[in-house]
C-alpha positions as CSV (number, residue, x, y, z in Angstrom):
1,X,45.0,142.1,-165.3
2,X,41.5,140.8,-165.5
3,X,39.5,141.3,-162.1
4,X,38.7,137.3,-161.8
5,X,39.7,134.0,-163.3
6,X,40.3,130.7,-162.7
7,X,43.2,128.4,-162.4
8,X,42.7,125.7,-165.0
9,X,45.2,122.5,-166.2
10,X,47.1,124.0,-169.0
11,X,46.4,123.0,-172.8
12,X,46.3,126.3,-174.7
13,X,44.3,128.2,-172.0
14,X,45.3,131.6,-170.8
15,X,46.8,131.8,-167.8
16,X,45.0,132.1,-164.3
17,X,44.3,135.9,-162.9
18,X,43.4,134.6,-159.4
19,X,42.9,131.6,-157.4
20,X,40.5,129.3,-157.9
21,X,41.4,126.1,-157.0
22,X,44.2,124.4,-155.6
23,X,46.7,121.4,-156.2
24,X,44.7,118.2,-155.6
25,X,47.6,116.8,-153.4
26,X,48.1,119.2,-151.3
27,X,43.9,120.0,-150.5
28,X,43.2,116.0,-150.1
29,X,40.5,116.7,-152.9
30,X,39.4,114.2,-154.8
31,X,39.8,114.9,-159.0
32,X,37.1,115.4,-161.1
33,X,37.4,113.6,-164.1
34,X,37.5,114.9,-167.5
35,X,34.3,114.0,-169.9
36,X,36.7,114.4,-172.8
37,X,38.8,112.1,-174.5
38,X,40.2,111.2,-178.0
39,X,38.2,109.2,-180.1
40,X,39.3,105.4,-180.6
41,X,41.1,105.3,-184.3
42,X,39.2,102.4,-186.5
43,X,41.3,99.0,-186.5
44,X,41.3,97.7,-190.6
45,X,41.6,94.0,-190.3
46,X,42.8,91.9,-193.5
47,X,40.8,89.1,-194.9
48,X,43.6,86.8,-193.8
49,X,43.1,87.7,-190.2
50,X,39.3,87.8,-190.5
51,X,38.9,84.3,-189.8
52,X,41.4,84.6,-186.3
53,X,40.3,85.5,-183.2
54,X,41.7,88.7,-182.3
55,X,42.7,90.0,-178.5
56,X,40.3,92.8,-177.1
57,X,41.7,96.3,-177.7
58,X,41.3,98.5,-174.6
59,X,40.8,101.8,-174.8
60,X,43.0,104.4,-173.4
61,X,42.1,106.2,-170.2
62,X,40.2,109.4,-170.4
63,X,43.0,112.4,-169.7
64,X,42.5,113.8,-166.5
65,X,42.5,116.9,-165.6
66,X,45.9,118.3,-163.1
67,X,43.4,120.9,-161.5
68,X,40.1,121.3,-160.0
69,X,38.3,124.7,-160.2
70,X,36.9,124.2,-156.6
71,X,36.6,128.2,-155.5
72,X,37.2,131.4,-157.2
73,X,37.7,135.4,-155.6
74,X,38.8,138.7,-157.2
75,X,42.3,138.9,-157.8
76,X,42.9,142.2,-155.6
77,X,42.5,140.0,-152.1
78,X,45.8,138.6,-152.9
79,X,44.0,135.1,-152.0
80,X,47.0,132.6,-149.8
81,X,46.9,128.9,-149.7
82,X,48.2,128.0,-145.9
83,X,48.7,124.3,-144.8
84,X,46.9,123.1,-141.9
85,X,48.2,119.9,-141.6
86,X,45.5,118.0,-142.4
87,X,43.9,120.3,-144.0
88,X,43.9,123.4,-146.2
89,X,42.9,127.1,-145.6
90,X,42.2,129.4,-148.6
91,X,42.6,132.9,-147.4
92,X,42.4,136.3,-149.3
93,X,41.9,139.8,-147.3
94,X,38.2,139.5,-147.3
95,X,37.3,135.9,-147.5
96,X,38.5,132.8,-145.6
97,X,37.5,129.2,-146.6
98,X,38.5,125.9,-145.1
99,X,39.0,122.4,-147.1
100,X,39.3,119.3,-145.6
101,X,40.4,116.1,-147.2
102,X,38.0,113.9,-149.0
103,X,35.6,116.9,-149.3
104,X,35.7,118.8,-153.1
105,X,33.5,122.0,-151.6
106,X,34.9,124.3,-149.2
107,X,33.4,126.1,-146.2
108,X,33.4,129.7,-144.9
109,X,35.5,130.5,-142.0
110,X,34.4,133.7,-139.8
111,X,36.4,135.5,-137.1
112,X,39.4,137.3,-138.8
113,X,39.5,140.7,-138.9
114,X,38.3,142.6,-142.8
115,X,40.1,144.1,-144.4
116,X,43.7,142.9,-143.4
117,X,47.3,142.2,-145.1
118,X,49.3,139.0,-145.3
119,X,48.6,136.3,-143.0
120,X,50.6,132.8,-142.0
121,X,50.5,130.1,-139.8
122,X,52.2,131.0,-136.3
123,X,51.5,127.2,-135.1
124,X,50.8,124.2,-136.1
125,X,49.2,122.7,-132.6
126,X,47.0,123.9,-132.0
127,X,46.3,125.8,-135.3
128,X,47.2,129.6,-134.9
129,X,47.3,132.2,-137.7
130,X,49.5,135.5,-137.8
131,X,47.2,138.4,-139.3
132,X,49.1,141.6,-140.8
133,X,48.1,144.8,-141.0
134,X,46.3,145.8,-144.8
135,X,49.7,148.1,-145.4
136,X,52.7,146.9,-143.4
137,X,56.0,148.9,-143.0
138,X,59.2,148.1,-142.8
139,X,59.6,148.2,-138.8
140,X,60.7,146.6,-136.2
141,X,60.3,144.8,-134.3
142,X,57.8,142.6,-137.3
143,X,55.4,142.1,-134.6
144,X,54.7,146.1,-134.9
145,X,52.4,145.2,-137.8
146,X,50.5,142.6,-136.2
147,X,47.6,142.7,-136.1
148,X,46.4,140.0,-134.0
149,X,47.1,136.2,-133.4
150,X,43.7,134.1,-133.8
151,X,43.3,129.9,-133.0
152,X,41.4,128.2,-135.1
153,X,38.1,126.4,-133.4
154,X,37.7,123.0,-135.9
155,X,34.6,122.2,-134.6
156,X,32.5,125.3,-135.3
157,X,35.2,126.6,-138.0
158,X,35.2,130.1,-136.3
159,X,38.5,131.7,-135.3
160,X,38.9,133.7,-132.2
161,X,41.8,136.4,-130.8
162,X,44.4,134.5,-128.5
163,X,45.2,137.0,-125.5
164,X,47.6,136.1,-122.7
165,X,47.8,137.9,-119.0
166,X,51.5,138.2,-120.0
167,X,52.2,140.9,-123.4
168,X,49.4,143.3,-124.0
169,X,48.1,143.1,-127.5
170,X,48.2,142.8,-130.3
171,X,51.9,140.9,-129.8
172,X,50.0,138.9,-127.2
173,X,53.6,136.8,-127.6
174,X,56.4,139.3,-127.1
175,X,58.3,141.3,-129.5
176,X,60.2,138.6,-131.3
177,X,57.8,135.4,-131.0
178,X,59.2,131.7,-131.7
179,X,57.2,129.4,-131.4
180,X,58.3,125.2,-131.3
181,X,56.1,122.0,-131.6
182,X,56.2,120.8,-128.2
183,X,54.2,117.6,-126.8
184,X,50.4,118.6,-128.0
185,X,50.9,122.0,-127.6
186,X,53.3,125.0,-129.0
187,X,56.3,126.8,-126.7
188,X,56.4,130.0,-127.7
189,X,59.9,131.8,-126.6
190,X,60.1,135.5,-126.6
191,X,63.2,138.2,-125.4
192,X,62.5,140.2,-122.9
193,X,64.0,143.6,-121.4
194,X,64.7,144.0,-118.4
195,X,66.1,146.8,-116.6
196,X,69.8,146.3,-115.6
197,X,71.7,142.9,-114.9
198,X,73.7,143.3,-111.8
199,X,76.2,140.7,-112.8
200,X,76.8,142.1,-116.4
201,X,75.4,145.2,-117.2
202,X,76.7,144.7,-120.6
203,X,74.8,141.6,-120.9
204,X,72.1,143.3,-124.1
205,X,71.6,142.7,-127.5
206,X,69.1,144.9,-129.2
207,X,66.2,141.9,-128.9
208,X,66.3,142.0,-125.2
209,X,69.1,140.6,-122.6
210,X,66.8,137.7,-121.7
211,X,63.8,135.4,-122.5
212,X,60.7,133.7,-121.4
213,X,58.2,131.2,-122.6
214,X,54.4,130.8,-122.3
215,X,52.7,127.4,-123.3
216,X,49.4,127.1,-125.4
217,X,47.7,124.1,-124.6
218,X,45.6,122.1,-127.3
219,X,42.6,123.9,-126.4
220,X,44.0,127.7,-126.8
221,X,44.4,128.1,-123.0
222,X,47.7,129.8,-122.7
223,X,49.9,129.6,-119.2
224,X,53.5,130.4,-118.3
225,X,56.2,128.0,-118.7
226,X,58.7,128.7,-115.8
227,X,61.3,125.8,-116.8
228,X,62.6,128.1,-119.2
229,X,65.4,129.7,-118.0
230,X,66.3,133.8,-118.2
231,X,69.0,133.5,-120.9
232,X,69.8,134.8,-124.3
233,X,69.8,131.9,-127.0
234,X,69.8,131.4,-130.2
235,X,69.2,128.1,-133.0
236,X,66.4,126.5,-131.8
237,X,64.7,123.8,-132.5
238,X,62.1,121.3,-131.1
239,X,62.5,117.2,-131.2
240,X,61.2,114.3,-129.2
241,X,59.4,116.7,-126.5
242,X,62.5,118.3,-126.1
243,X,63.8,121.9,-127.2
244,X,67.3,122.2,-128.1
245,X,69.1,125.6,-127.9
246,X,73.0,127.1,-127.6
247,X,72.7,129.8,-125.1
248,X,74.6,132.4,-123.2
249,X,75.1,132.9,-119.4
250,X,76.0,136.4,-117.6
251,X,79.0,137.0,-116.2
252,X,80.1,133.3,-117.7
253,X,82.6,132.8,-121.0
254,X,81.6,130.2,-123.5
255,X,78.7,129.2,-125.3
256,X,76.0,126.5,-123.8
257,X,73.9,123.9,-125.1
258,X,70.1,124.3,-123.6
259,X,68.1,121.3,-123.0
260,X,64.4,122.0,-121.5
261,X,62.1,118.7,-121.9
262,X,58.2,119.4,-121.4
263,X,58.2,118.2,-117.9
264,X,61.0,118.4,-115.6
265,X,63.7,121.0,-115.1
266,X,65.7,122.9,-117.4
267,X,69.6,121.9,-118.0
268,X,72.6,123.8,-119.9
269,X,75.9,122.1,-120.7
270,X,79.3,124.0,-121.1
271,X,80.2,123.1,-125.1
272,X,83.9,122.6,-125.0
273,X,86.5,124.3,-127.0
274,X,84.4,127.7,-126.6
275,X,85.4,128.8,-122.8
276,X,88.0,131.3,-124.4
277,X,84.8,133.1,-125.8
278,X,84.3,136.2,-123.6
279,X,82.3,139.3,-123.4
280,X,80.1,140.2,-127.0
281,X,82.5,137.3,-128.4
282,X,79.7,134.7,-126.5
283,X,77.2,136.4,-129.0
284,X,78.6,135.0,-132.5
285,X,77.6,131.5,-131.2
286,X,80.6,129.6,-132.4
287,X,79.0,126.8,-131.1
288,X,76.2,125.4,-133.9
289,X,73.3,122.9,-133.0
290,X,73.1,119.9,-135.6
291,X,69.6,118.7,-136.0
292,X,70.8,115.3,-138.1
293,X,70.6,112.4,-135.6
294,X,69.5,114.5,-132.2
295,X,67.0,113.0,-130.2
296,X,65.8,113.5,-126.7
297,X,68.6,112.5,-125.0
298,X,71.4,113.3,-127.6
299,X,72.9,115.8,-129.7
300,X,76.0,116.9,-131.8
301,X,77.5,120.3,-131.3
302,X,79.9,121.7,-134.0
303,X,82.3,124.5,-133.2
304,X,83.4,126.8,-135.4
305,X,87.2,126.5,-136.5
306,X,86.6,130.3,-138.0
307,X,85.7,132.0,-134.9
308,X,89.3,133.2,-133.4
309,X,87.8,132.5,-129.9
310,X,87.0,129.0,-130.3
311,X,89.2,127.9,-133.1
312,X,91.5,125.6,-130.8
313,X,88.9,123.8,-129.8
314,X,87.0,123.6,-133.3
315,X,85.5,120.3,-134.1
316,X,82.0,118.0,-133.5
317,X,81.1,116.9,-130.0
318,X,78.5,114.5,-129.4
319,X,76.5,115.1,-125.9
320,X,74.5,112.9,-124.1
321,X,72.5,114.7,-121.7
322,X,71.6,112.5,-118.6
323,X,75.3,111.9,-117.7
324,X,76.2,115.6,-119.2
325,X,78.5,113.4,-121.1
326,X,80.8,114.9,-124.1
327,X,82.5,113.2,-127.2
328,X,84.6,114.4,-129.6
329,X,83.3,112.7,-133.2
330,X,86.2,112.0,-135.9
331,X,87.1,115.2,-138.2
332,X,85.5,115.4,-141.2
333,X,88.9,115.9,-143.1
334,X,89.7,112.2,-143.4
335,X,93.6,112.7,-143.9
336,X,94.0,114.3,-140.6
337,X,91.4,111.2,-139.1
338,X,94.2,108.5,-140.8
339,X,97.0,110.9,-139.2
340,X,95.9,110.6,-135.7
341,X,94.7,106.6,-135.8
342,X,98.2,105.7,-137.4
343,X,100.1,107.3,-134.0
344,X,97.8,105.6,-132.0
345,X,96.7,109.1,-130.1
346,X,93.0,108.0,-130.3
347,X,90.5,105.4,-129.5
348,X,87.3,104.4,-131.3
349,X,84.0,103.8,-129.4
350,X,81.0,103.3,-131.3
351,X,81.7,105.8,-133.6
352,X,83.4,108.5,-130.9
353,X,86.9,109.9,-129.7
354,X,88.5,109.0,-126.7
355,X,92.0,110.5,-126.2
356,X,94.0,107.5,-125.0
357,X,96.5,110.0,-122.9
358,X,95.9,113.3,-121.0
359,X,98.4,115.7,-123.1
360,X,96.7,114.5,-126.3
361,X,93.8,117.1,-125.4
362,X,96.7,119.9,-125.7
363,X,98.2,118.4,-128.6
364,X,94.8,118.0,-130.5
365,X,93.7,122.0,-129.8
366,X,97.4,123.1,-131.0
367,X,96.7,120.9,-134.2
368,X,93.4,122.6,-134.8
């Protein structure tokens, strides 16, 4: 492999060795156009047309060029292209460079550490990078080959090391960081150990037997986020200024969904058809978040008809948080949906279930 090279439209060429340029699209650079172009043929006109007035002929637009060469770096840096949202950041283990849209030259960015391994964006809001060591292993938890998490400072286009009062470094986040899009900010969750759970000793998975959050504001500044409660979780996801999870209780059956908004207290709602889950059975998480059509407000659970703890009560359920309100949706096996309208054992409101007697609850579970 040659040491350098550049990444060129195709047309014969030999093929790149390293990065030099980038996608126009996805940089926001504007294309260069190609000087080159095929000659126009010469039109033979016949005496009998000579005397006719003939329609212009327009040329044929100059081919342009896919690619850009706007940068170029030796091919051993193992050079990255990481979105930015707005922008694009060109990073190899000794060099990192910063486009911006509208704007075909790049700049130098300074404050990551050299040399270092693999890198990737830890959050979008504000802009925080993951840095690896040169030689990771195969450990864990990952975070053992962090090297560092560093924010991004647009204005001077410098990064700096985040550090919190909370993790020492360099997992300034915990052992097993997520981190969620929330309001201007990021939430980063993390499990935590603790010593012993007087309700359930048993209450451990290998991650930790709890969790906690800390909040990075816009402007780096990281503080604790106390609404989040001490529970295990798991399938998250962020929406509307609200993080959605299904979580576990001590010393409680069942799975539960987890509401926590940005401001205001923290909420968890018993998902039915999963209170005969007990013990490590809580910990297969029967109950699955759907992130089609949730919102701040609203959500749709679906529990598993393939876990034996929860199989009775298999099926979609559609919450509505501010009146802890649950509805069973129709079954997505259509025969059994014509089954139950023709007996008359439902009702149909705005697209949800409503049993229209008591002992249709029993009969629907025994059903499946």
């Amino acid at each position: 492999m040659p040491s350098r090279g550049t990444l060129r439209a195709s047309g014969g060429r030999a093929p790149a060795a390293v990065l030099r340029g980038a996608i126009l699209a996805s940089l926001g650079c504007s294309a260069v156009p190609s000087s080159t172009g095929a000659a126009e043929p010469a039109r033979s006109v016949s005496a009998s047309d000579a005397g006719a007035a003939l329609p212009p002929v327009a040329s044929p637009p100059a081919p342009r060029r896919a690619f850009v060469e706007i940068e170029d770096g030796p091919c051993d840096d193992l050079p990255e292209v990481i979105d930015e949202g707005d922008a694009t950041l060109l990073l190899s283990r000794t060099q990192a460079r910063h486009c911006e849209p509208g704007r075909a030259e790049i700049v130098e960015v300074t404050g990551l550490p050299s040399p270092r391994g693999s890198a990737f964006a830890f959050a979008k809001r504000p802009f925080i990078l993951a840095v690896e060591r040169p030689n990771p292993k195969p450990l864990k938890p990952d975070t053992l080959n962090i090297v560092g998490y560093f924010i991004l400072d647009r204005a001077t286009r410098a990064f700096s090391r985040v550090e919190t009062k909370r993790f020492e470094p360099p997992a300034v986040f915990g052992d097993y960081p997520m981190a969620f899009s929330f309001g201007s900010g990021t939430l980063v969750v993390t499990y935590v150990q603790h010593e012993k759970r007087r309700a359930e000793p048993g209450y451990s998975v290998p991650a930790g037997d709890g969790s906690e959050a800390l909040y990075v504001e816009p402007d780096g500044q990281v503080r604790p986020f106390p609404a989040w409660p001490d529970v295990l979780f798991a399938k998250a996801f962020s929406t509307d200024g609200v993080v959605w999870a299904v979580s576990t209780q001590p010393a409680t059956p069942g799975n539960f969904v987890l509401r926590v908004p940005l401001r205001g207290p923290a909420k968890q709602f018993p998902v039915p058809g999963t209170r005969g889950c007990r013990g490590e059975e809580r910990f297969s998480y029967p109950a699955t978040l759907v992130e089609e059509g949730a919102s701040a407000d609203e959500i749709t659970v679906e529990v598993s008809e393939l876990s034996s703890c929860a199989a009775k009560g298999a099926g979609r359920y559609r919450l509505t948080a501010p009146d802890a309100r649950w509805q069973k949706l129709p079954p997505v096996d259509e025969a059994l949906a014509r089954s139950l309208r023709r007996r008359l054992l439902i009702a149909e409101e705005a697209g949800c279930w409503r049993l229209r007697v008591p002992l249709m609850a029993r009969w629907l579970k025994t059903r499946g």
